[in-house]
C-alpha positions as CSV (number, residue, x, y, z in Angstrom):
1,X,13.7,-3.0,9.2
2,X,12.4,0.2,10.2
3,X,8.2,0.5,8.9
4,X,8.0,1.7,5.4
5,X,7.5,5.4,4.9
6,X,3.5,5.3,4.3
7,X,2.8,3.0,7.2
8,X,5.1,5.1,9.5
9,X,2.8,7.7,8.5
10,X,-0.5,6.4,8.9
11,X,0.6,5.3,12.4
12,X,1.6,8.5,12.9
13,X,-1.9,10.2,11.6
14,X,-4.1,7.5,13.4
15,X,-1.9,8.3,16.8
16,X,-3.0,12.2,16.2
17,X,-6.0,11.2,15.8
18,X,-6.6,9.4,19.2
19,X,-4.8,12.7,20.7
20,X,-7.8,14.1,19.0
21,X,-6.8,16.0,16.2
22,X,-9.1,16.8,13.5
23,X,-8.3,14.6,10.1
24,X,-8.3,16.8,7.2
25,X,-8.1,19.8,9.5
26,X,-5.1,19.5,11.8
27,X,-3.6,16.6,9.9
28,X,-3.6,17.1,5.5
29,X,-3.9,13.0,5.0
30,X,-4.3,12.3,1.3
31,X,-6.2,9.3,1.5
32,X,-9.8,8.8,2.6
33,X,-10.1,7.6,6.2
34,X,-10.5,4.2,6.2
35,X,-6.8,3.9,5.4
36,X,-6.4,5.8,9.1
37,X,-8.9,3.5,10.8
38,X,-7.1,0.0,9.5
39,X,-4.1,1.3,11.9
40,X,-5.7,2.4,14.4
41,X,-6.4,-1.1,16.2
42,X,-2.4,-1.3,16.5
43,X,-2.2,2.2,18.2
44,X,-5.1,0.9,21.1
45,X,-2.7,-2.2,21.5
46,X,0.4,0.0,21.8
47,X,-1.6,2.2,24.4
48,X,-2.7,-0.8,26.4
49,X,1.0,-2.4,25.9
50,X,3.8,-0.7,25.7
51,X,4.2,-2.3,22.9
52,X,5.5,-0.5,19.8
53,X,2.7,-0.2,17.2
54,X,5.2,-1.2,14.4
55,X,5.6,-4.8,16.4
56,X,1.4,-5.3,16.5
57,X,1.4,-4.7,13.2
58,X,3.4,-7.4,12.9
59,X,1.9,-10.1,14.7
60,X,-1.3,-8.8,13.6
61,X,-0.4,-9.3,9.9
62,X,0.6,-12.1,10.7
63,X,-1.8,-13.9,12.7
64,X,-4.5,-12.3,9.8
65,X,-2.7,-13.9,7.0
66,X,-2.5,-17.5,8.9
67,X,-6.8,-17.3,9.6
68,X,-7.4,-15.6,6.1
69,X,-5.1,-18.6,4.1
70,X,-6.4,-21.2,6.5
71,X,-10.3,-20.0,6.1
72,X,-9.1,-20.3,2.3
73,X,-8.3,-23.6,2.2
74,X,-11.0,-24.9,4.3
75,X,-13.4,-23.7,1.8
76,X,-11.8,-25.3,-1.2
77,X,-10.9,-28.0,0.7
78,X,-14.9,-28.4,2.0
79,X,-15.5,-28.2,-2.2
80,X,-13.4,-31.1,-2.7
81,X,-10.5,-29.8,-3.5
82,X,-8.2,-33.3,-3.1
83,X,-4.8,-31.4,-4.3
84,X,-5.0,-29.5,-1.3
85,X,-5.0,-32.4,1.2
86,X,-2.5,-33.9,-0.8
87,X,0.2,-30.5,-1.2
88,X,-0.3,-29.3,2.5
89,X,3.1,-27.3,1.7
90,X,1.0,-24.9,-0.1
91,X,-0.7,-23.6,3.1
92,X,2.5,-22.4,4.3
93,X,4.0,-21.2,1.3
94,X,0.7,-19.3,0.4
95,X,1.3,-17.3,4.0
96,X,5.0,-16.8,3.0
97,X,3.8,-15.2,-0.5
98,X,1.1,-12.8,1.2
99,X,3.1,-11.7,4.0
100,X,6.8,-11.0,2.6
101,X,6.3,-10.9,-1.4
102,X,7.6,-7.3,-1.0
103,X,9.1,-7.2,2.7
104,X,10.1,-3.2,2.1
105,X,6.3,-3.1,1.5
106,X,4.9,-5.1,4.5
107,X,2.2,-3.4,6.2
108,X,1.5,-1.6,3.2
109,X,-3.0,-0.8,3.1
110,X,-2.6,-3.0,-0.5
111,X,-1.2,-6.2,1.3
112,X,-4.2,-6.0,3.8
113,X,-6.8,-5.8,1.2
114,X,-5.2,-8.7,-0.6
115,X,-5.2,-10.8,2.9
116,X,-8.9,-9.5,3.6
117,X,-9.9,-10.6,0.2
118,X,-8.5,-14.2,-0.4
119,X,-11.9,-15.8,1.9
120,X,-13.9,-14.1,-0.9
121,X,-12.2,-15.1,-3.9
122,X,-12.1,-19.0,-2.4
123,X,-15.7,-18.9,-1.7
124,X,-16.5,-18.0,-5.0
125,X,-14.2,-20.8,-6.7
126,X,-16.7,-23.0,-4.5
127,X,-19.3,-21.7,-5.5
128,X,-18.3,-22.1,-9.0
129,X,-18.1,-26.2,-8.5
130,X,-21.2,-26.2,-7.0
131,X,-24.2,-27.2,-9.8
132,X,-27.2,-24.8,-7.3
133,X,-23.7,-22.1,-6.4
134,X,-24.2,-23.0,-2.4
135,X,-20.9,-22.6,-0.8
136,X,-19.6,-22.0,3.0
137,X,-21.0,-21.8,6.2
138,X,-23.4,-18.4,7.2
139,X,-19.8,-17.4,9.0
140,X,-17.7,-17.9,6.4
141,X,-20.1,-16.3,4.0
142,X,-20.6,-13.1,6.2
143,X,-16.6,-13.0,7.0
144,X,-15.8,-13.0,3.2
145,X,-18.1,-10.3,2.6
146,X,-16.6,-8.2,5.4
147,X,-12.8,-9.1,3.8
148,X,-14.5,-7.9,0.3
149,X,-15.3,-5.0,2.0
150,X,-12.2,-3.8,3.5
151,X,-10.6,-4.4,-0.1
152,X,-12.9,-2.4,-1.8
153,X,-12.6,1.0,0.8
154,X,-9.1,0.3,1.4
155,X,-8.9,2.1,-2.8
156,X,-12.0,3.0,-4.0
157,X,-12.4,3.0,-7.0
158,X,-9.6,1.5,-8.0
159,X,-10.3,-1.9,-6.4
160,X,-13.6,-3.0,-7.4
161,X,-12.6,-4.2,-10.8
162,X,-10.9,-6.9,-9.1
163,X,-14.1,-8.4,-7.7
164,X,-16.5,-7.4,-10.2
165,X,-14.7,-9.4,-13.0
166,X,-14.4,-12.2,-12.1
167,X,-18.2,-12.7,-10.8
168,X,-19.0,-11.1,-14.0
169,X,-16.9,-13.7,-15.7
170,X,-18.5,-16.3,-13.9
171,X,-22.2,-14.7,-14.0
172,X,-21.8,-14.8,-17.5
173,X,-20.6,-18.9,-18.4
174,X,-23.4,-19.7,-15.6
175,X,-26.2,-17.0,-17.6
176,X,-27.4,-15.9,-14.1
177,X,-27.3,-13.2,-11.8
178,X,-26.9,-15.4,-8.7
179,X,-23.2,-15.1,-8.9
180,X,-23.9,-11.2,-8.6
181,X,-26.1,-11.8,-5.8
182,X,-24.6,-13.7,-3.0
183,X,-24.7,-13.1,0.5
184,X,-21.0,-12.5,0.9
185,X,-21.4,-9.8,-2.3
186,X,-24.3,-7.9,-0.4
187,X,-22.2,-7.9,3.2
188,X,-19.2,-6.3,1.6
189,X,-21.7,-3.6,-0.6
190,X,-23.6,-2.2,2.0
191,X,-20.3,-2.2,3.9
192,X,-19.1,-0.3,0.9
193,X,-22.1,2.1,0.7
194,X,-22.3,2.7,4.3
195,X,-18.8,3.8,4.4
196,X,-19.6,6.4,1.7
197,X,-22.0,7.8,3.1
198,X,-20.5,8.6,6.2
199,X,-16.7,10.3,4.3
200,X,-19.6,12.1,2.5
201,X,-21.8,13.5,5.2
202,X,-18.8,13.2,7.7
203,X,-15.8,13.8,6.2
204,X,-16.6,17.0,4.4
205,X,-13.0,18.5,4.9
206,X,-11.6,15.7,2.3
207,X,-13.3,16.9,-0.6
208,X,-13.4,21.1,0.5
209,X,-9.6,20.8,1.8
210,X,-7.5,18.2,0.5
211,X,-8.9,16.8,-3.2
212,X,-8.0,20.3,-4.2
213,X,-4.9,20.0,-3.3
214,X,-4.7,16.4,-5.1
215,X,-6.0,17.8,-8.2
216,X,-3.6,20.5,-8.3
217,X,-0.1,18.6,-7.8
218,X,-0.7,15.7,-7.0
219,X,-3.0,13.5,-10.0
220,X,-1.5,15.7,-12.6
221,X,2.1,13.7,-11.7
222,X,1.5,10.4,-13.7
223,X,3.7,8.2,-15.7
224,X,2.0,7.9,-20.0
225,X,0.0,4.8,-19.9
226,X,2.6,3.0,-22.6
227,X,5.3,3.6,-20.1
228,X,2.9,2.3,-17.4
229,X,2.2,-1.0,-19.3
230,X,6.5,-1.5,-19.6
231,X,6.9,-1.8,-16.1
232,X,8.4,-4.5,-14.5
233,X,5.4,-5.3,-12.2
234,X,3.0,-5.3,-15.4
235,X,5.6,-7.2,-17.4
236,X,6.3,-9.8,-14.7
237,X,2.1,-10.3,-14.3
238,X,2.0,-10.8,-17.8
239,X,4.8,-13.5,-17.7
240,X,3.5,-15.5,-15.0
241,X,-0.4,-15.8,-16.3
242,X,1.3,-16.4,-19.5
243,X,2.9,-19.5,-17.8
244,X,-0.1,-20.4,-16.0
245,X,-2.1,-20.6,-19.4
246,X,0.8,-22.6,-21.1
247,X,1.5,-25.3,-18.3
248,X,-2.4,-26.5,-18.6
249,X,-1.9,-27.2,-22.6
250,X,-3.6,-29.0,-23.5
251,X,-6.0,-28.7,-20.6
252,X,-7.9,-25.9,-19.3
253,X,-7.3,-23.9,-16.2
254,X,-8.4,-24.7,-13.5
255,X,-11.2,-22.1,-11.7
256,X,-9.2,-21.6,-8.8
257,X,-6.3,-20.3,-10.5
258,X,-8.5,-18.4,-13.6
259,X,-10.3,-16.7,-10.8
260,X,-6.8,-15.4,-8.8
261,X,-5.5,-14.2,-12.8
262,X,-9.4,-12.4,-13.5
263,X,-8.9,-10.6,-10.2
264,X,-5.4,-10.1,-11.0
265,X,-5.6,-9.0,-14.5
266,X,-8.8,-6.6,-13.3
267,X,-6.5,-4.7,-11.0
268,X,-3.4,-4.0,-13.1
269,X,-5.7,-1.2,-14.8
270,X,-5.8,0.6,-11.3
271,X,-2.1,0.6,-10.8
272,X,-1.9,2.1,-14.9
273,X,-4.5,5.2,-14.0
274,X,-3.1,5.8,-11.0
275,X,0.0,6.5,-13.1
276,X,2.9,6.2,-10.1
277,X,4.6,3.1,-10.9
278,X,5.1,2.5,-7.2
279,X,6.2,-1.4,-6.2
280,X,3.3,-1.4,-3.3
281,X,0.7,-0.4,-5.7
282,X,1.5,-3.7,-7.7
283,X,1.2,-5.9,-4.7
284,X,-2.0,-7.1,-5.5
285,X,-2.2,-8.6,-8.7
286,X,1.4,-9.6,-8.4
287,X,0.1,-11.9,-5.6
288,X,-2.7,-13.1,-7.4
289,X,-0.2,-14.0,-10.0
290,X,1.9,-15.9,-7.6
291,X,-0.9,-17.5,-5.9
292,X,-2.5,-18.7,-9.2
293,X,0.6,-20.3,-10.3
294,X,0.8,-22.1,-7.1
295,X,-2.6,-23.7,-7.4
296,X,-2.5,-24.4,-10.8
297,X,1.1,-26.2,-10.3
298,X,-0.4,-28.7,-7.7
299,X,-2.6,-30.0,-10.8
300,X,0.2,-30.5,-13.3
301,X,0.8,-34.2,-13.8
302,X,4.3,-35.6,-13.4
303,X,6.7,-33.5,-15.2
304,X,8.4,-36.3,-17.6
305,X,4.3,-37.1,-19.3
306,X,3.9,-33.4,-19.6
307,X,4.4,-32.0,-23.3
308,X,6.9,-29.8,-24.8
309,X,5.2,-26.9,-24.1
310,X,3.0,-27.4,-21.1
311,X,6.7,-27.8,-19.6
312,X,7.9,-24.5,-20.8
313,X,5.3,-23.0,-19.1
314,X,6.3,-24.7,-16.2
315,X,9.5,-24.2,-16.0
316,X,8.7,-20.4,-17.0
317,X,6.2,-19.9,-14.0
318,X,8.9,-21.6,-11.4
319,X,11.6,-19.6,-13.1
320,X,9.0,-16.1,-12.1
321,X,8.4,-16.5,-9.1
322,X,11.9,-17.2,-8.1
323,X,12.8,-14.3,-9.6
324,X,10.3,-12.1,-8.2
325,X,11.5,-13.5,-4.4
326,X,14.7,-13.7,-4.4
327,X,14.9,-10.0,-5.9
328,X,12.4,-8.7,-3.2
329,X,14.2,-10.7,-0.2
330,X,17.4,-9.0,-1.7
331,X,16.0,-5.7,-1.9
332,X,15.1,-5.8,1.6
333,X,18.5,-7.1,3.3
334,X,20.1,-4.8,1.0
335,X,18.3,-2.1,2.0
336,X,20.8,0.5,3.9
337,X,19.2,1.9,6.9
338,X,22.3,3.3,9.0
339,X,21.9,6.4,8.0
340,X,18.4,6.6,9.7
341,X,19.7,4.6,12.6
342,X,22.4,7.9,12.5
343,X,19.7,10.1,12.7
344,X,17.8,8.7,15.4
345,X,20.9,8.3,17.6
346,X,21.7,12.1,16.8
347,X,18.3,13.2,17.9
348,X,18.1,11.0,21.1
349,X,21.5,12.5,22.5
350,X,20.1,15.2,22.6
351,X,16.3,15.7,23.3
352,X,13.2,13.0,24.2
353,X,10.0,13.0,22.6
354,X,10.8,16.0,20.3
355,X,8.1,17.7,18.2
356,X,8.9,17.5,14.9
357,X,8.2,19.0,11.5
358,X,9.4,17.4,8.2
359,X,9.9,19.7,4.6
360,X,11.6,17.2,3.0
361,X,10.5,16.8,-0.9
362,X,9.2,13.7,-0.6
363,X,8.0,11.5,1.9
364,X,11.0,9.3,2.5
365,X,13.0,9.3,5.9
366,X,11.1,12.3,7.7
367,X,8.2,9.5,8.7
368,X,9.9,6.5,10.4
369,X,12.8,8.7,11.6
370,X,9.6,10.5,13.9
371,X,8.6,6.9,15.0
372,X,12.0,6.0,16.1
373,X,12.8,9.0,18.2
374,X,9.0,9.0,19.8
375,X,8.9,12.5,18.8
376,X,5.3,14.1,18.7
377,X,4.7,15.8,14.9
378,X,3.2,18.7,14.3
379,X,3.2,19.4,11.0
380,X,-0.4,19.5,8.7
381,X,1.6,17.6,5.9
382,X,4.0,14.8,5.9
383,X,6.6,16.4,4.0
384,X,6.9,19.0,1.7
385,X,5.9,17.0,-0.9
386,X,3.4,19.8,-2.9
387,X,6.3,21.9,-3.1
388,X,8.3,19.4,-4.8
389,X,5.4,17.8,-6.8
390,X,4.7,21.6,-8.1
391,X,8.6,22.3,-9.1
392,X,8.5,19.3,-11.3
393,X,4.9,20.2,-13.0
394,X,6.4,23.4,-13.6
395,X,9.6,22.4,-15.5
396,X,7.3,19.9,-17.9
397,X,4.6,22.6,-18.4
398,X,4.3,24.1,-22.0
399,X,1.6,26.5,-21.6
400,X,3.3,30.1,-19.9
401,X,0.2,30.9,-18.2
402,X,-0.4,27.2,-16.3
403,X,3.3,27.6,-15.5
404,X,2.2,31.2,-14.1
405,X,-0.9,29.2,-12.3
406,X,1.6,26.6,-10.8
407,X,4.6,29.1,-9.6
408,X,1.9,30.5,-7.6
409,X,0.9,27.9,-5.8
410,X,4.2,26.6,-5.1
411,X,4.8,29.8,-3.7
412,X,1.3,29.3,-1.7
413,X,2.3,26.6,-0.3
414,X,6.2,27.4,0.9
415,X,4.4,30.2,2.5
416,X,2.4,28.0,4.5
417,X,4.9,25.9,5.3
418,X,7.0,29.1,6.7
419,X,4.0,30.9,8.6
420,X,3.7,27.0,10.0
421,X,7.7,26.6,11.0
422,X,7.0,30.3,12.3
423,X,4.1,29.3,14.4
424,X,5.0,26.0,15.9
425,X,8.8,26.0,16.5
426,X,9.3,22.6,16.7
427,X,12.5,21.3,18.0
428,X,13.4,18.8,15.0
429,X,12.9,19.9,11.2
430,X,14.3,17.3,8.6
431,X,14.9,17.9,5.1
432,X,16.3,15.8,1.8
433,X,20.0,14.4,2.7
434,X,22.5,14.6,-0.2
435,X,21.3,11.3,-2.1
436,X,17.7,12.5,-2.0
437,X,15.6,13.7,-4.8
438,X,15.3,17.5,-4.6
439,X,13.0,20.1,-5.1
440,X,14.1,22.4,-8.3
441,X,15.6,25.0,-5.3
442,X,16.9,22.7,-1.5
443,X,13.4,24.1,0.4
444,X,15.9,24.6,3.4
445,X,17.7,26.8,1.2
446,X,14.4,29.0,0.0
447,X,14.9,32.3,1.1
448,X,11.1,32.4,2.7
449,X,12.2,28.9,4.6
450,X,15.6,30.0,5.4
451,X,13.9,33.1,7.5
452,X,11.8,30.7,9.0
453,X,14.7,28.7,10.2
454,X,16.3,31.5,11.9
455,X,17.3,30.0,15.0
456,X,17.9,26.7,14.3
457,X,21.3,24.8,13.8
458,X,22.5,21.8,11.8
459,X,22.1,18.4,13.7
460,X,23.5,16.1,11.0
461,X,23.4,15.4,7.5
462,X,24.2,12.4,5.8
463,X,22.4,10.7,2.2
464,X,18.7,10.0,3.2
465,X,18.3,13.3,6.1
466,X,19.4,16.4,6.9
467,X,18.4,17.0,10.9
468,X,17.9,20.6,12.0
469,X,17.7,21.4,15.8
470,X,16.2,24.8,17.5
471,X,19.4,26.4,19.0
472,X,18.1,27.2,22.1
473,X,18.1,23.2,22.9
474,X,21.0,22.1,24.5
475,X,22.6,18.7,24.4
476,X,22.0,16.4,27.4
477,X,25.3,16.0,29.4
């Protein structure tokens, strides 16, 4: 599978970067940094390689899930956590769920902060058994707080709910602060802190440059919070902690899994104010959800002494989370990509390391497709995505003068897109194939665009890409 469309990007930023290009200057990157700097380890390794990037993120995911799950278990394990001796399997299977849950989502920022986090949450389940809170070795201690870190600036805000609650939780049932107070939870703030300080000192061009631009199109574009709550991911999160709660009737839960559901259930209102709906955004807490069904099953007794409804929820949490894989694992060898390997083949008869310029609506095939070829973007923006973010705020505003307010910056920015094509000529533009969502007028068919285009010639069109070409380049014999 070629990388997912935000990871082909980031690769993509963080390899402009090295070239030393300005972020937020030369390259319009919506997120903060942070979500540059976690790829840019992969781009060294690809420099020093050969190597594709895309294959380092790979084995790096991988080999990070293997030491994050098997620092995990050592901890419990260390706590005396006899189930885990005894169900080795779950090691394994705990790696499987973290690494290809969603495999059209692997490598997405959210799966590393759920890998970087696990050490924490384990250490604080340890914690939890012990009567003075002493858990973990001074390395374990100081590498959970570092994991805690990373999850907390790979979405700030959004992500600190899912560590505050449960210590919270468990500050409160103890009435003391220590839970609040640990090593690991002072590594990962001043990590936090730190990191602020320097996108606020350092990083002015994010807040003067592109929040703006966020605020304008991009925030504005949410999903109502009932309709946010009916999704599938928040409906299947619901199910599964459902079925953890019902398989330990008559029991209680045990504090590995309530910890994994707390941080779970403390992230799902992220994912509902950030109003998008998209699969990756749900990645945590649908892990969590996974994860905490898994430890909690390796408590049950034997099924046949297990009442009525302690089996339902048994049999309820088995049927979820085959259910969730087998739909995912589906999804992703169903997933067509031959009309991006099209594309690619196209553009490498007829040119190497192209520069290239996407004004597609979204951010869809324009990202990987660049990856593939080798060609060198130079576009400030992924896509064209304002444009078509704009168009659609337009058609649901009601008030004439924000409509007024909106038409003109859409206009603003297909202007800059033009003076842009204008400028830097490159040798590939892509725009939305015939299957993909659309701006309210084709941007390749705006007459300001179409002027811009002058010159260039149609390359190939299929469902995901259309694939212009400068004129003046000739096909390789």
């Amino acid at each position: 599978m070629p990388s997912n469309v935000d990871v082909s990007w980031l690769l993509t930023v963080g390899e402009r970067v090295l070239g030393d290009e300005r972020l937020y200057a030369d390259i319009a990157e919506g997120n903060p940094p942070f979500s540059t700097w976690l790829y840019l380890p992969f781009l060294v390794m690809e420099r020093l390689t050969g190597l594709a990037a895309e294959i380092w993120v790979s084995v790096g995911l991988a080999a990070f899930a293997i030491t994050s799950v098997y620092c995990s278990a050592r901890v419990l394990v260390r706590g005396g956590e006899k189930p885990l001796k005894q169900c080795v399997w779950i090691i394994p299977a705990a790696v499987f769920v973290v690494l290809f849950l969603f495999p059209p989502d692997f490598g997405q920022r959210e799966q590393i902060a759920v890998i970087a986090l696990l050490p924490w949450l384990a250490l604080l389940s340890a914690r939890d058994r012990a009567a003075d809170f002493r858990a973990g070795s001074v390395a374990e201690r100081f590498g959970a707080g570092v994991g805690a870190g990373i999850f907390v600036m790979i979405k700030p805000p959004y992500s600190v709910l899912s560590l505050a609650v449960p210590a919270m939780v468990i500050a409160l049932q103890r009435r003391s602060l220590h839970p609040l107070l640990t090593t690991e939870n002072m590594v990962g703030g001043t990590l936090t802190v730190v990191y602020l300080i320097a996108l606020a000192v350092f990083m002015q061009p994010f807040f003067t440059e592109v929040l703006p631009l966020l605020r304008q199109v991009y925030l504005p574009l949410r999903m109502p919070v009932l309709g946010m709550l009916m999704l599938w991911p928040v409906t299947m999160f619901a199910a599964m902690a459902a079925a953890t709660l019902v398989m330990v009737y008559p029991g209680r839960l045990h504090r590995d899994a309530k910890i994994l559901l707390l941080a779970g259930a403390a992230y799902v209102p992220a994912f509902v104010i950030m109003g998008k709906g998209w699969t990756y955004q749900a990645l945590p807490f649908l892990t969590f959800g996974v994860l905490a069904l898994m430890l909690q099953s390796i408590r049950l007794k034997p099924l046949q002494s297990l009442p009525a409804l302690a089996k339902t929820g048994a049999l309820l949490g088995l049927f979820s989370i085959v259910k969730l894989i087998v739909a995912q694992q589906s999804l992703a060898f169903a997933q067509p990509r031959s009309d991006l390997d099209a594309a690619a083949v196209a553009v490498s008869r007829v040119t190497d390391h192209p520069t290239f310029m996407s004004i597609g609506s979204q951010l869809q095939a324009g990202n990987p497709l660049a990856r593939m070829v080798g060609a060198r973007v130079v576009a400030r923006n992924p896509s064209a995505w304002m444009v078509n973010d704009a168009g659609i705020l337009i058609q649901l505003a009601q008030d004439p003068a924000q409509r007024l307010d909106l038409e003109t910056l859409r206009q603003e920015y297909i202007l800059a897109i033009a003076r842009e094509l204008a400028a830097k000529r490159p040798d590939i533009v892509v725009d939305d194939g015939t299957a993909e969502p659309r701006a309210p007028t084709p941007l390749r068919d705006n007459v300001t665009i179409a002027k811009a285009l002058e010159g260039y010639r149609a390359l190939l069109q299929n469902g995901s890409v259309t694939v212009l070409i400068r004129a003046d380049i000739k096909a390789r014999q």
